[in-house]
C-alpha positions in Angstrom: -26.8 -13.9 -239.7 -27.3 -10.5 -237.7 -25.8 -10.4 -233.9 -26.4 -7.2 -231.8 -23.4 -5.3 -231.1 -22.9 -4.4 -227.7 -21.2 -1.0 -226.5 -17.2 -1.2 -226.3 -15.9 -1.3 -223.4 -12.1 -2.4 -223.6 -10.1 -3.6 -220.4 -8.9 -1.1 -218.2 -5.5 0.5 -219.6 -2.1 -1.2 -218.4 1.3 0.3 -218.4 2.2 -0.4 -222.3 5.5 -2.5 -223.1 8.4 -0.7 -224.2 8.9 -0.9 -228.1 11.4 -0.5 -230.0 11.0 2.5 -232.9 10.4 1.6 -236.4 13.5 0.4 -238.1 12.4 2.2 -241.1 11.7 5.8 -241.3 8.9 5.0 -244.6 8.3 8.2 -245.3 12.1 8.8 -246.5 13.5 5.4 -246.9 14.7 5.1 -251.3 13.2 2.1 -252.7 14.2 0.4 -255.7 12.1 0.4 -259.2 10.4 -3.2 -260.2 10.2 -4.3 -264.2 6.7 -2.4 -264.1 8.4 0.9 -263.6 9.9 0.4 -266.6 7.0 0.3 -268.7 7.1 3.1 -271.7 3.0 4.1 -272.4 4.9 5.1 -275.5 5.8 1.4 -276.9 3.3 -1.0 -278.8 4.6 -3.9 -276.9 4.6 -2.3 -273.8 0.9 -1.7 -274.0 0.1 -5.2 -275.0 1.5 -6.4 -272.1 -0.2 -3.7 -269.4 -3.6 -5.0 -271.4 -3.1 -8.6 -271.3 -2.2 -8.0 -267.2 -4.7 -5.7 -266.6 -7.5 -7.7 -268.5 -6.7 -10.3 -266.5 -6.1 -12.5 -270.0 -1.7 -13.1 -268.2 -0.5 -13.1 -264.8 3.1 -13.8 -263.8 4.6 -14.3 -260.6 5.2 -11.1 -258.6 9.0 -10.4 -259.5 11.0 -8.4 -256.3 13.1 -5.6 -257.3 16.4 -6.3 -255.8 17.4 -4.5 -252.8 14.0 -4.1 -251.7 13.0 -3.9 -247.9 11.9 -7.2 -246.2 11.8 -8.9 -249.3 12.5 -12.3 -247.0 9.7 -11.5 -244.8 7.1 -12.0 -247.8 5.7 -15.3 -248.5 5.0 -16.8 -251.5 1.0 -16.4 -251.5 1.7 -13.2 -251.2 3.8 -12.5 -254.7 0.3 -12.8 -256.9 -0.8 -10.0 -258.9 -4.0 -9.6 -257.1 -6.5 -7.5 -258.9 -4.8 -7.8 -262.2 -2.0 -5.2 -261.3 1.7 -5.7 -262.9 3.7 -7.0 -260.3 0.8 -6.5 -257.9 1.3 -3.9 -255.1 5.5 -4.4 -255.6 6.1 -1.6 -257.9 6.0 2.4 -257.4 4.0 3.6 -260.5 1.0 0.4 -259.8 0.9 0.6 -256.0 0.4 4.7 -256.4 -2.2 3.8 -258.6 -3.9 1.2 -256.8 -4.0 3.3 -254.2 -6.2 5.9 -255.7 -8.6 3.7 -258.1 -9.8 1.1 -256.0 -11.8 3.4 -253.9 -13.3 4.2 -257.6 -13.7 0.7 -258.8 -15.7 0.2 -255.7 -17.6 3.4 -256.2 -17.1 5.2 -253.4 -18.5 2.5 -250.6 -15.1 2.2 -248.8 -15.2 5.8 -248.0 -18.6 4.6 -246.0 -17.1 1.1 -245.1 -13.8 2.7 -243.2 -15.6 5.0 -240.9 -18.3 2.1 -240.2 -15.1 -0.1 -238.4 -13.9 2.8 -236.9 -17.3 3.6 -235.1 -16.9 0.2 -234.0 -13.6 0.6 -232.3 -14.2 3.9 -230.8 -12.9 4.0 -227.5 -9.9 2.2 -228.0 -6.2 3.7 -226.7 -4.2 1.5 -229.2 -5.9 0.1 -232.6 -3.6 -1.7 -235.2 -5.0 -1.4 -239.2 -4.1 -5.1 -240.6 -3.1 -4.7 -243.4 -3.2 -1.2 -243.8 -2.5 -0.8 -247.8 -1.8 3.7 -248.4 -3.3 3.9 -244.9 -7.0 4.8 -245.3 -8.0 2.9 -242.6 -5.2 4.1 -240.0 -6.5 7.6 -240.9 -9.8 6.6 -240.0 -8.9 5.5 -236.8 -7.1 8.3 -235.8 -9.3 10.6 -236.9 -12.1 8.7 -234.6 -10.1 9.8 -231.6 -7.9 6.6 -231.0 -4.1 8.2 -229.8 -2.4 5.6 -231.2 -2.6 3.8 -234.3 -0.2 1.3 -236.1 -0.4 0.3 -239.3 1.0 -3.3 -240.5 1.4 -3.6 -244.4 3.9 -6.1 -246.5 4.5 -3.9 -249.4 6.9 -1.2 -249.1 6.1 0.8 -251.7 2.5 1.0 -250.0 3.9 2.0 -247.0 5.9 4.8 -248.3 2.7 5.9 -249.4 0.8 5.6 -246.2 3.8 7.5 -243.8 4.3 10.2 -246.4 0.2 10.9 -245.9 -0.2 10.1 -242.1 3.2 10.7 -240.1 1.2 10.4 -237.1 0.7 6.4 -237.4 3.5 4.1 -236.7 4.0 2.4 -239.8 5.7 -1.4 -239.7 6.1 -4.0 -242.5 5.1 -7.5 -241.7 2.6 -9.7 -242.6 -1.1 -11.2 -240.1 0.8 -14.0 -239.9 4.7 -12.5 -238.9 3.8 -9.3 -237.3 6.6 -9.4 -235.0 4.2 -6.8 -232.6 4.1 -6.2 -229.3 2.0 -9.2 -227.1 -1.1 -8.0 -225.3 -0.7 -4.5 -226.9 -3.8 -3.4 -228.8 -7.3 -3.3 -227.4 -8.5 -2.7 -231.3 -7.9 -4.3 -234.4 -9.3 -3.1 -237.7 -9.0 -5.3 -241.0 -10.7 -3.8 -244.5 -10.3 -6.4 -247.7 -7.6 -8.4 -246.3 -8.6 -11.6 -245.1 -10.1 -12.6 -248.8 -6.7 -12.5 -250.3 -5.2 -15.3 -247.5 -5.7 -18.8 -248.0 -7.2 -20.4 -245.0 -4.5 -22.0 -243.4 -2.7 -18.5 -243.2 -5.8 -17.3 -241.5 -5.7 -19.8 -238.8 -1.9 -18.2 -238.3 -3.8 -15.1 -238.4 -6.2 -15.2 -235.9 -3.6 -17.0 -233.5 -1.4 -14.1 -233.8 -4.2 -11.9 -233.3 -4.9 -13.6 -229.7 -1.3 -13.0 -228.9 -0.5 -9.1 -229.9 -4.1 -8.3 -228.2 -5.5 -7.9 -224.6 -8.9 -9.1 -223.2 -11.5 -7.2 -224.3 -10.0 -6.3 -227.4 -12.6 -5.3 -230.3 -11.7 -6.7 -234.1 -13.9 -5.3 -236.8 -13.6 -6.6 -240.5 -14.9 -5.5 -243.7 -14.9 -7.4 -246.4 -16.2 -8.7 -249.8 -20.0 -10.0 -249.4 -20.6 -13.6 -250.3 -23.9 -11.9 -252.1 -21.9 -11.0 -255.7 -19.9 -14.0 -255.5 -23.0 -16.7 -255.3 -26.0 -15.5 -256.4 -26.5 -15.1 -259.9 -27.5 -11.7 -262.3 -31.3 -11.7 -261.4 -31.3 -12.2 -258.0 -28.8 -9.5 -257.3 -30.8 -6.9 -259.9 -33.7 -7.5 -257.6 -32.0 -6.9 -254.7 -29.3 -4.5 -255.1 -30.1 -2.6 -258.9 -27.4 -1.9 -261.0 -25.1 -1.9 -258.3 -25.5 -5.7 -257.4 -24.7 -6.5 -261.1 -21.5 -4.1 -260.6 -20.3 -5.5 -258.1 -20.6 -9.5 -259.4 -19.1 -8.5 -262.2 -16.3 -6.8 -260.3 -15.5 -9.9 -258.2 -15.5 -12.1 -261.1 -13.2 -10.2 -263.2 -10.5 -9.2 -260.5 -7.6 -11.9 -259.9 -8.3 -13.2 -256.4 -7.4 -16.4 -256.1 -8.4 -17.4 -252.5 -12.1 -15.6 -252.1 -14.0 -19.0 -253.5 -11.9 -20.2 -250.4 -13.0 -17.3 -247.9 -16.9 -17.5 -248.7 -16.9 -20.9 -248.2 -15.3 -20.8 -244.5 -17.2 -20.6 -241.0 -15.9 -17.3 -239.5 -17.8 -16.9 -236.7 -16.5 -20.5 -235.7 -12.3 -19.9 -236.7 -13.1 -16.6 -234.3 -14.3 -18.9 -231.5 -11.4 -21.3 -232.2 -9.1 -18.3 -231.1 -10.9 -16.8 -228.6 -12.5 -14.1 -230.2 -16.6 -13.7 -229.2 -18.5 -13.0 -232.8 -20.9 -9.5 -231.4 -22.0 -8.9 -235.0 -22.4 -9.9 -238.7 -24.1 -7.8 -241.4 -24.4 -9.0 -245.1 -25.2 -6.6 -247.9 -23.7 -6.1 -251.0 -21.0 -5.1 -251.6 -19.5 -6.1 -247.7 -19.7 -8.3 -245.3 -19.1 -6.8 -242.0 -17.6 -8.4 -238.8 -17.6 -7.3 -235.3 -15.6 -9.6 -232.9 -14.4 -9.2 -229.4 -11.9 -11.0 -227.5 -12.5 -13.3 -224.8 -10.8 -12.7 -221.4 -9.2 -15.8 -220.5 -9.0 -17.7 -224.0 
């Protein structure tokens, strides 16, 4: 499906609610080393067991160091190792790391994907990055022209990397679902790769919250992973995308992501309708699927 997108236009500018300042200053705030910290390169048994998680052959529950920030705040979907990291993104050596190699395991297409939501958002006075990871996508926005940008993230250790890079955003832990943000606030959302790794009943949660922290008019643009790698098969994606279609299938299927059979197989365009979001656009290509939604005065 292909909708036109239509020029953004948000509603005109109210007098902005009073907020409170972050409660944590990320940038500084000392944060407390998980078991993967621990790891020694050095030892044999060490390495076995950064191959067996990073081959995806073990996964274990996503262990909390104690002490950390908003550690009751995270739910339990959540406490996966996603993308075969130890201890997913809830360590500082892995979530550093993350943070620089995914944009190389997806060969460079996010540095095209980020600006492409931005674009769409242009405009905008206040823009929120869901799920905002180290903060690429925050950057992006600001660096579009939007004056004020927030960036909501569960993992600490991401965030400290994210305010140490981009002092600029207001950075906030929380989760789609929990945000604890200001109602009627943003007139932009942005959301790159998050929405795979929820399982749909979160979404619904999601979107709801989504109606409630944004005005009418708002604009939501998504990126995320195409259902083209995930269904169709070797041939079909060599004819249509070369090497990089094979890449990319190979990619999804070897990465732990235990709710994107879940996302593929949902009606987007029709949950956005549920909360009163307009679907304005949706590209498919390989490897994103790209969303363009805007919110429906009065819904």
């Amino acid at each position: 499906m292909n909708t036109a997108s239509t020029t953004f236009a948000p509603a005109p500018a109210e007098t902005p609610p009073q907020v409170a300042p972050p409660a944590i200053d990320w940038a500084t705030v000392e944060l407390p080393e998980a078991w993967a910290d621990h790891l020694q390169f050095s030892r044999l048994s060490d390495l076995r067991r950064l191959w067996r998680s990073l081959s995806g052959r073990e996964r274990q529950p996503v262990a909390l160091p104690e002490g950390m920030p908003g550690a009751e705040r995270i739910p339990a979907y959540v406490l996966q190792e996603f993308h075969n990291l130890p201890n997913g993104n809830y360590s500082r050596r892995f979530s550093r790391g993350y943070a620089k190699g995914f944009d190389r395991s997806m060969l460079g297409t996010l540095r095209e994907g980020r600006p492409r939501i931005a674009r769409a958002l242009a405009g905008a006075e206040r823009a929120l990055d869901l799920g905002s990871g180290a903060g690429h996508l925050a950057m992006a926005l600001h660096a579009q022209g939007i004056g004020e940008v927030w960036g909501l993230e569960p993992s600490p250790y991401l965030l400290q990397q994210a305010a140490q890079a981009a002092p600029q955003i207001r950075w906030e832990q929380g989760t789609g679902e929990d945000s604890r943000l200001p109602s009627d606030y943003f007139d932009a959302v942005g959301v790159c790769f998050v929405f795979h790794e929820v399982p749909p009943r979160y979404l619904r949660q999601i979107l709801a919250e989504l109606a409630r922290i944004t005005r009418p008019g708002a604009r939501l643009a998504v990126l995320e992973p195409s259902p083209e790698q995930w269904r169709l098969g070797f041939p079909s994606l060599a004819r249509r995308y070369g090497w990089r279609g094979l890449y990319f299938r190979a990619l999804a299927r070897h990465v732990h992501e235990p709710f994107l059979d879940a996302w593929h197989k949902q009606d987007f365009g029709a949950l956005l309708a549920e909360y009163g979001f307009r679907l304005v656009e949706d590209d498919i290509g390989c490897p994103f699927r790209f969303f363009v939604a805007e919110r429906i005065a009065g819904a």
